[in-house]
C-alpha positions, -999 to +999 in steps of 0.1 A: +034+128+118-001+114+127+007+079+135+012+060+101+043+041+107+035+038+143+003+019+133+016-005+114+042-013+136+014-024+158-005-040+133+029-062+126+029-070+164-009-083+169-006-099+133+018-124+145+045-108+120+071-109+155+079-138+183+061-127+211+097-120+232+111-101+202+122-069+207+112-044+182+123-009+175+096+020+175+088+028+134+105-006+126+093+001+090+113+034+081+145+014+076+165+043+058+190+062+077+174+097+069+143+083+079+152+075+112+172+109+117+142+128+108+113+103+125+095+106+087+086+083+064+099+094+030+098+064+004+068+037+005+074+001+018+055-027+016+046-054+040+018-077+050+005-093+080-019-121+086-050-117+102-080-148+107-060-170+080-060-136+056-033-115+047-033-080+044-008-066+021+002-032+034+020-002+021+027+023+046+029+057+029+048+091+038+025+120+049+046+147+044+033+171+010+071+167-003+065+130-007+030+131-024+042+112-056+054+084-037+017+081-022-001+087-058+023+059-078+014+032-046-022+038-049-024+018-083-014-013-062-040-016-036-082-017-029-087+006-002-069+036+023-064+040+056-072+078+057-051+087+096-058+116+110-041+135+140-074+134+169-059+172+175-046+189+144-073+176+122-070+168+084-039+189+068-034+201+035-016+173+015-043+150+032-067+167+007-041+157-021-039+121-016-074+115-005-087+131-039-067+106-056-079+075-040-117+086-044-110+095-080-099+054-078-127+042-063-108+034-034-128+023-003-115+043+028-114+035+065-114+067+081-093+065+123-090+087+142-058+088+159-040+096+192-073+101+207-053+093+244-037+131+238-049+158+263-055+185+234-077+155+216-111+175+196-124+141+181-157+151+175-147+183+161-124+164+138-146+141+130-168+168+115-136+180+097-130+148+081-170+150+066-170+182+053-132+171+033-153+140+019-176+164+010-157+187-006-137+163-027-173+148-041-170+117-025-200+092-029-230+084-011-208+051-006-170+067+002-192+094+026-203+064+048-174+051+048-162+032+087-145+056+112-126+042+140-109+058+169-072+043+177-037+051+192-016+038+176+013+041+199-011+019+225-019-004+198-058+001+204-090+005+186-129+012+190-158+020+169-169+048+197-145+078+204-161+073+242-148+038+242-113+031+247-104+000+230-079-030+238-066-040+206-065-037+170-092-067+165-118-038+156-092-020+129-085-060+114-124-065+114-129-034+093-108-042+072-116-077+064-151-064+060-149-031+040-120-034+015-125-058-016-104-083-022-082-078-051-102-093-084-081-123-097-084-129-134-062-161-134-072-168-173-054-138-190-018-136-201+005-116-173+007-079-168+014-059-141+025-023-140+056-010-122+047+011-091+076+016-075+113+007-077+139-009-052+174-019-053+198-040-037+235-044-046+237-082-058+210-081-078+202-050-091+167-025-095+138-046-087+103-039-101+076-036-074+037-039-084+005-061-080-002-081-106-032-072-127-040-105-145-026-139-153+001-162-134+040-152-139+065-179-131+102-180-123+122-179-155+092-168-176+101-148-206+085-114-204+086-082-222+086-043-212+066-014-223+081+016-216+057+044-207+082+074-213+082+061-249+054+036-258+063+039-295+095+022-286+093-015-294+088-037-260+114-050-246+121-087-240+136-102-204+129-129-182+116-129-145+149-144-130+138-140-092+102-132-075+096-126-040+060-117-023+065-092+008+060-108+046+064-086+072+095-074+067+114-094+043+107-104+010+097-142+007+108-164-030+087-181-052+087-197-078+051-185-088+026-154-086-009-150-092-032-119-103-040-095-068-007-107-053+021-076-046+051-091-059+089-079-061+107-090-094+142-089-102+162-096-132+156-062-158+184-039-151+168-004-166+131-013-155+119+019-141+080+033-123+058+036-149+068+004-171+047-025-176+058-057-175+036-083-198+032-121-205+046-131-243+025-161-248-003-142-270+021-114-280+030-114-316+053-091-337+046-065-349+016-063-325+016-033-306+017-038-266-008-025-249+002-005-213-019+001-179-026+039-176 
């Protein structure tokens, strides 16, 4: 309840991810009905918006401790957090969950501060609250300087100075550009990519969601499947019948994906989180598959 959705809603809207008359709905990204009866985010989505010829793949996270595996499996997928924190109520406990994680990762992290516009706002006092978590959770000399921004998200502003109230999310799109790492693309190995999450739709089936670690996959490319619940199960062989990179909020074709690129991929009817999917052009039998951990 600190903002999440609400920020990237904005983010959408001064990424140029709308028409500039379009009306859009408040949390436009928590699309399931329970969702929206409950104003929570409960299942990861991805989407990405363009900013300064870049895009910025995002996945928008739940908050709520119930929901902490769904935040865990996404963080495999991307280079750096968002850490969003409430300017009132501070850092809370599942916030110490999924921050340990992304640190254990190496993940860079922006730290904002946000609804600073409330009257009960204690930014500095939460600013010192975010520290001493950093601190507690061993964070590096590094991850302990890491950027801290001061937003409302429901305004769709940001500033570098909690005494400066900002117009727009330029400073937020800035940061980003400039603290997290682009993904590493190693172009020259065979495929792999590991399954982070899983979505389904009615005509085609369960479809694989995950960045790709290495290598190019093409439409139609034969594949095969580790299974991580049993990797002494021999791999399994399929083909990558449809793949689609996200765009706001739809899912885009193509006919080909390259390493650092979050890609949807349909066609493998028991694919499930955990799996990784692998190129078979330097696979022989009976050579055992290797799997990302």
């Amino acid at each position: 309840d600190h903002g999440k959705t609400t920020l990237v809603n904005e983010m959408l809207k001064q990424g140029g991810t709308f028409r500039d008359n379009q009306v859009v709905q408040d949390r436009v990204m928590d699309s399931g009905d329970l969702e929206r009866e409950r104003g929570i985010t409960i299942l990861a989505k991805n989407t990405s918006t363009t900013y300064n010829g870049v895009k910025i793949n995002i996945v928008d996270t739940p908050g709520h401790a119930d929901f902490g595996g769904e935040v865990e499996r996404v963080l495999k997928m991307v280079n750096g957090v968002i850490l969003l924190v409430d300017a009132a109520e501070g850092p809370m406990p599942q916030t110490r969950f999924v921050l340990s994680r992304a640190l254990e990762l190496g993940h860079r992290v922006i730290v904002v501060i946000n609804k600073i516009d409330r009257p009960d706002q204690r930014i500095h006092e939460v600013i010192d609250e975010v520290l001493e978590l950093l601190l507690d959770l061993d964070a590096t000399d590094e991850q302990l300087d890491s950027p801290m921004l001061f937003c409302s998200a429901r305004n769709g502003t940001a500033s570098y100075s909690p005494d400066v109230v900002g117009t727009d999310l330029k400073p937020l799109f800035d940061t980003i550009l400039d603290y997290i790492p682009a993904p590493e693309a190693d172009l020259d190995q065979p495929f792999q990519m590991l399954v982070s999450s899983i979505d389904y739709n009615e005509f085609v089936g369960r479809i694989a969601i995950g960045r790709i670690e290495r290598g190019v996959l093409k439409q139609n490319q034969e594949i095969a499947v580790c299974n991580y619940h049993d990797p002494d199960a021999p791999a399994k062989k399929a083909k990558a019948v449809s793949m689609y990179e996200f765009a706001g909020l739809g899912k885009v074709p193509v006919t080909e994906a390259t390493a650092g690129n979050i890609i949807a991929l349909s066609g493998i009817g028991d694919i499930t989180i955990g799996d990784t999917i692998l190129s078979l052009i330097h696979i022989s039998e009976p050579t055992r598959l290797g799997m990302i951990s």
